[in-house]
C-alpha positions as CSV (number, residue, x, y, z in Angstrom):
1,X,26.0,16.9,0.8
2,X,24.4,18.2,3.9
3,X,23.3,16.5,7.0
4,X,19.4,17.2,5.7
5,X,20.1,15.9,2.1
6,X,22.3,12.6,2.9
7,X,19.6,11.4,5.9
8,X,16.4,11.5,3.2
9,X,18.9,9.2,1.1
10,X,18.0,5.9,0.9
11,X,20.4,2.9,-0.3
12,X,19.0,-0.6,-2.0
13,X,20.1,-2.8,0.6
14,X,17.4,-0.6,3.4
15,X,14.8,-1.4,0.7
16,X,12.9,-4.3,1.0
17,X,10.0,-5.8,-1.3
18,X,6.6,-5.2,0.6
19,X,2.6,-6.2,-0.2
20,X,0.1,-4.4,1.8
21,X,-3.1,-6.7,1.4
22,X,-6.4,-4.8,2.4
23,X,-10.0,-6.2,2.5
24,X,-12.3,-2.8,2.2
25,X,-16.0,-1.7,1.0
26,X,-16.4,-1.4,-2.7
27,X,-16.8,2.2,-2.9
28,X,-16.6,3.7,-6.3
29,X,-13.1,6.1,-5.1
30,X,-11.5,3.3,-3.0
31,X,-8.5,3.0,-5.5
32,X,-7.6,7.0,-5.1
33,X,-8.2,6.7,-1.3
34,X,-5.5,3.4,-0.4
35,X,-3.1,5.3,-3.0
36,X,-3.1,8.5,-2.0
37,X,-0.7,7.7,0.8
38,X,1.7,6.5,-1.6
39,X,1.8,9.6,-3.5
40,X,2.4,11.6,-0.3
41,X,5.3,9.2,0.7
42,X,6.7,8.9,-3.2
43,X,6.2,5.8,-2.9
44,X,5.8,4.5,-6.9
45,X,3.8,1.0,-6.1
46,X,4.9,-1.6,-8.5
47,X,2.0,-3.9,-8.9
48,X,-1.8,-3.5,-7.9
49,X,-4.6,-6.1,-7.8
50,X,-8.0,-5.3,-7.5
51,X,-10.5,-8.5,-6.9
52,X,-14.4,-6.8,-7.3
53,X,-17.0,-8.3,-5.6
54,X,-17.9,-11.7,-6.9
55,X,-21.2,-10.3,-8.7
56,X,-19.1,-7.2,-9.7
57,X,-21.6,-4.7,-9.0
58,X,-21.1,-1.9,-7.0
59,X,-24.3,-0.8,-4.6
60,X,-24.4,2.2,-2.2
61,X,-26.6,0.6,-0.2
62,X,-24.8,-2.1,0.3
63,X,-21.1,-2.0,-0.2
64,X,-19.8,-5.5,-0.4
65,X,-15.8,-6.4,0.1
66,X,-13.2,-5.7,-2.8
67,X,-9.4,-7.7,-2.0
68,X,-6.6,-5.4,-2.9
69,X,-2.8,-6.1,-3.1
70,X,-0.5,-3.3,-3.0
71,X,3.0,-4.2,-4.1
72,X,6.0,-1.6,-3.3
73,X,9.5,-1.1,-2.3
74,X,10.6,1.0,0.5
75,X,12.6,0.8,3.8
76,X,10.6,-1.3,7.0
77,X,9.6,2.1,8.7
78,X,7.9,4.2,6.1
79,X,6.0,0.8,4.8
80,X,4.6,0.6,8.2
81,X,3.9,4.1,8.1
82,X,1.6,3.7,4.9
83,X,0.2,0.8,6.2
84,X,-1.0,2.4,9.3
85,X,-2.2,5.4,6.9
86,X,-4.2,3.2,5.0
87,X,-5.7,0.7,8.0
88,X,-7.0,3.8,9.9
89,X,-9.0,4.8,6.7
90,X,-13.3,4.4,7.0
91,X,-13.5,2.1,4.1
92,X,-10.9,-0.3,5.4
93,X,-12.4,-3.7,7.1
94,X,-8.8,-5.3,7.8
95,X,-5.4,-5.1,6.2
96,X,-2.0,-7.0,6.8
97,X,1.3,-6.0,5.9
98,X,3.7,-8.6,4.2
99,X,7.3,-8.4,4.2
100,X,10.2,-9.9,1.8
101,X,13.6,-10.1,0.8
102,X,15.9,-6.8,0.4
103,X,15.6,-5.7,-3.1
104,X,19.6,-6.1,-3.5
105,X,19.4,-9.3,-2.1
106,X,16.8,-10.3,-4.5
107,X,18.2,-9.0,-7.5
């Protein structure tokens, strides 16, 4: 294995369980904007919940706030990566990254 190869590999016990909660306007592509970063990173999230606005619609005009909770595994540094990815984007009104057990521990 070469130096390149054995540094991108990742074992279970650098892997921690992590949610990446984000408040953000209700625009119609917000979905494919937060997980975009995910997909650049292959980064497979393992649960997603979307809360709409409380009257569910979505206006233009006025974009009301949508709650949504990212749940993936991956080592500390690139989940901090992502989350500064995705707290940067335009839509974004705050996010907050929360942090768990290893995966191997919690197995």
């Amino acid at each position: 294995m070469t130096s390149a190869t054995s540094s991108s590999v990742t074992s279970s016990a650098d892997l921690l369980r992590h949610r990446l909660v984000v408040e953000a306007d209700a625009h119609p592509n917000l979905m494919l904007r937060l997980l975009e970063p995910f997909a650049i990173h292959n980064v497979q999230p393992t649960r997603v919940r979307l809360d709409a606005p409380e009257d569910e619609r979505l206006d233009p005009t006025a974009l009301a706030a949508m709650r949504v909770e990212i749940g993936f595994t991956a080592p500390v540094e690139l989940a901090e990566r992502l989350w500064a990815r995705v707290d940067v984007m335009v839509p974004v009104r705050t996010s907050h990254l929360v942090s768990s057990a290893s995966v191997e521990a919690a197995a």
